[in-house]
C-alpha positions as CSV (number, residue, x, y, z in Angstrom):
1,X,-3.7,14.6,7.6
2,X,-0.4,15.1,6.0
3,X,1.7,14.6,9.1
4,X,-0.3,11.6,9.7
5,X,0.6,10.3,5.9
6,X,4.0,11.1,6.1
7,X,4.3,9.1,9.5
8,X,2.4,6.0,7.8
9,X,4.8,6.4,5.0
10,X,7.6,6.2,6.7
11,X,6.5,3.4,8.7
12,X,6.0,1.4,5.9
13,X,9.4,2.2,4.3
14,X,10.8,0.8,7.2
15,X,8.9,-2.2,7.3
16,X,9.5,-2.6,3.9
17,X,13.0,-2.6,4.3
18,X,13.1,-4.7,7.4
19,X,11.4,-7.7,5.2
20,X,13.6,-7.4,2.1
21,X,16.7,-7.0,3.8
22,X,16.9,-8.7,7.1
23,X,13.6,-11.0,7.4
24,X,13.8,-12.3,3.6
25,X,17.8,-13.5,4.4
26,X,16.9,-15.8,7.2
27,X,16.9,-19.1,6.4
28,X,14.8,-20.4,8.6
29,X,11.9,-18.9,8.4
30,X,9.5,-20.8,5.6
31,X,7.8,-17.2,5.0
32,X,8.7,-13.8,5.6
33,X,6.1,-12.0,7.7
34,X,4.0,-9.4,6.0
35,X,4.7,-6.5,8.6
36,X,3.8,-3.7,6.0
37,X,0.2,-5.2,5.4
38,X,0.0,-5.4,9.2
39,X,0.7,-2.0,8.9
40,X,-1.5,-1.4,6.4
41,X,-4.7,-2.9,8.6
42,X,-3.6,-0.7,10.9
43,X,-3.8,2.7,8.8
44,X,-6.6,1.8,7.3
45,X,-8.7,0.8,9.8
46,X,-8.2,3.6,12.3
47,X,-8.3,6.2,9.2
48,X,-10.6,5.4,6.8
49,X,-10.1,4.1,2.9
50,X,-8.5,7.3,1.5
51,X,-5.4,7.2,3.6
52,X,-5.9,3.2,3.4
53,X,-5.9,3.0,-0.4
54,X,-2.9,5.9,-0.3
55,X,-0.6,4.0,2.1
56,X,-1.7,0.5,0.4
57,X,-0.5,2.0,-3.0
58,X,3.0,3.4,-1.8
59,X,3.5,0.4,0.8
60,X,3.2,-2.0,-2.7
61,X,5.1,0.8,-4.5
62,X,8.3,0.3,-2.1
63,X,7.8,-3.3,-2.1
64,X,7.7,-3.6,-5.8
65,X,10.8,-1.6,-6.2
66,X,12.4,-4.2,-3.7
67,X,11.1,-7.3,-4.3
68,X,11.5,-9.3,-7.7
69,X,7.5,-9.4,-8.2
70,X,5.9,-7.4,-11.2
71,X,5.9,-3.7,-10.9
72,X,2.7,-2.8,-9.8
73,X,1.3,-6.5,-8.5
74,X,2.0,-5.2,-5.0
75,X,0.4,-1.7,-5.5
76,X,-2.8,-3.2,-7.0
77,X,-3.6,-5.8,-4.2
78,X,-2.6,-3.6,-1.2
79,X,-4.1,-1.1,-2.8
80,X,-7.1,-3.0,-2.7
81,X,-7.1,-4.3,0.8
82,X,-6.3,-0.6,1.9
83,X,-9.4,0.6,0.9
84,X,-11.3,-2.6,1.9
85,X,-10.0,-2.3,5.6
86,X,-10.9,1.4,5.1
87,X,-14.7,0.6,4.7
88,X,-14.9,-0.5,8.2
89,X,-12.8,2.6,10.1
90,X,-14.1,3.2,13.1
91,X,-16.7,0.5,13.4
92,X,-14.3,-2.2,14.3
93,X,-12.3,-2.0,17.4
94,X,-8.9,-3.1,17.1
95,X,-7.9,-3.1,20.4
96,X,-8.2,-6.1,21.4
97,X,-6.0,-9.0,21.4
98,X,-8.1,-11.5,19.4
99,X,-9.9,-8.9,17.2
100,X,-6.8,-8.0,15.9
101,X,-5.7,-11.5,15.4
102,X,-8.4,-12.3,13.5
103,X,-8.0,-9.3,11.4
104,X,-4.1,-10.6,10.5
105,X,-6.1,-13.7,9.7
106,X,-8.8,-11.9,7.0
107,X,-5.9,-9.2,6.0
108,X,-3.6,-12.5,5.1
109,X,-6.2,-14.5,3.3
110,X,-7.6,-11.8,1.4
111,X,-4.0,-10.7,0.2
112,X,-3.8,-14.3,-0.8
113,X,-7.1,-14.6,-2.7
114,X,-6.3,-11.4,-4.3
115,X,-3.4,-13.4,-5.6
116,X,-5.4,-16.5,-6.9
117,X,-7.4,-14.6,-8.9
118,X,-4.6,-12.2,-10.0
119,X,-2.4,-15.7,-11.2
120,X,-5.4,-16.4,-13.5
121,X,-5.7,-13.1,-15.1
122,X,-2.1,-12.6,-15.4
123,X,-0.4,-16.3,-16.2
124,X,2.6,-15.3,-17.0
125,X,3.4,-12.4,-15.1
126,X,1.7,-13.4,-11.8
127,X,3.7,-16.5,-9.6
128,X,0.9,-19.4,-8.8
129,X,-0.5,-18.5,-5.5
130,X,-1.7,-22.0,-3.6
131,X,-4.3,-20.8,-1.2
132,X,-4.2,-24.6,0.1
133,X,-1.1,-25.0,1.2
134,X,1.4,-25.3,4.3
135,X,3.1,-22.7,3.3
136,X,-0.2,-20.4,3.0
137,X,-0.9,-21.5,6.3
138,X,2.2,-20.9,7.9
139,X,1.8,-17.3,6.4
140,X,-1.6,-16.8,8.2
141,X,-0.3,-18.5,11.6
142,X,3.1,-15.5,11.3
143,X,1.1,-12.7,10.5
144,X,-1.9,-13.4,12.8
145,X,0.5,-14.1,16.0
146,X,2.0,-10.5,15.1
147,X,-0.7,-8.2,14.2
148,X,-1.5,-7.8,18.1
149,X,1.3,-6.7,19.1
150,X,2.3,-4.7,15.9
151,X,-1.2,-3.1,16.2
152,X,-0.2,-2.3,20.3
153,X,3.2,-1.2,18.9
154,X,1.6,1.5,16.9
155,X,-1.0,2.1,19.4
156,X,2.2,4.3,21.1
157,X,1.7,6.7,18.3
158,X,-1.8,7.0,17.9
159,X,-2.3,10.2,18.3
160,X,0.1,11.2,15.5
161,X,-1.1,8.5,13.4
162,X,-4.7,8.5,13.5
163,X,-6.9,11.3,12.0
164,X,-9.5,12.7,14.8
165,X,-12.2,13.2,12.1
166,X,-12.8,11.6,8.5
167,X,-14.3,13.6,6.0
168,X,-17.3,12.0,4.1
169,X,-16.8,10.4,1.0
């Protein structure tokens, strides 16, 4: 279990780094793809919602720390969809192209409601979230093109990355 945390971890490090420091400075691009949360669906769905909700807290912990957003606004909400995803380890099966396109699809919008509901609890702190939007949409359309083939990517190292058994809990 540990190796297969540490792997996650690093994994998201990486992504995290990739979007803050290369994806974030092209112009270009309208919105930087979520590749940590694609990530994330990944982790959590092949190992259940404790290392979901563990990987979803220190993914939004390295994004927080390199982003501009409130400390702990990303740790909260991929915290959240970690352990979500994790509720349904091992009952969905990810393999497939469109499956895991529609999961990029529920993992974006549910990041994005998250959002909404976080921007009215937190006015000040929290940046409007407009779940109707081109922008939103945009967002959905990038990370649901590459969760398949982030989700086949990490297929490679599946059997360092996903836990044979889950204990109950």
């Amino acid at each position: 279990m540990i190796k297969s945390f540490s792997l996650s971890v690093f994994i998201l490090f990486v992504t995290a780094m990739i979007e803050s420091a290369i994806l974030s400075n092209i112009s270009i691009l309208p919105v930087v793809p979520d590749l940590s949360l694609i990530c994330l669906l990944y982790f959590s769905l092949h190992n259940g919602k404790l290392i979901g909700e563990g990987t979803g807290f220190v993914s939004g912990l390295f994004l927080d720390f390199l982003s501009g957003a409130p400390f702990g606004l990303n740790c909260l909400f991929r915290t959240l969809i970690g352990y979500i995803a994790g509720l349904f380890s091992r009952t969905v099966n990810s393999d497939g192209f469109f499956i895991s396109l529609f999961l990029g699809i529920l993992g974006t919008v549910a990041k994005g409601l998250i959002l909404f509901v976080l921007s009215f609890l937190f006015p000040t702190g929290v940046i409007r979230f407009n779940l109707i939007s081109w922008i939103f949409l945009f967002q959905i359309c990038v990370n649901a093109v590459l969760t398949p083939f982030v989700f086949k990517f990490l297929s490679i190292f599946q059997k360092t990355l996903v836990l044979q058994t889950e204990a109950v809990s």
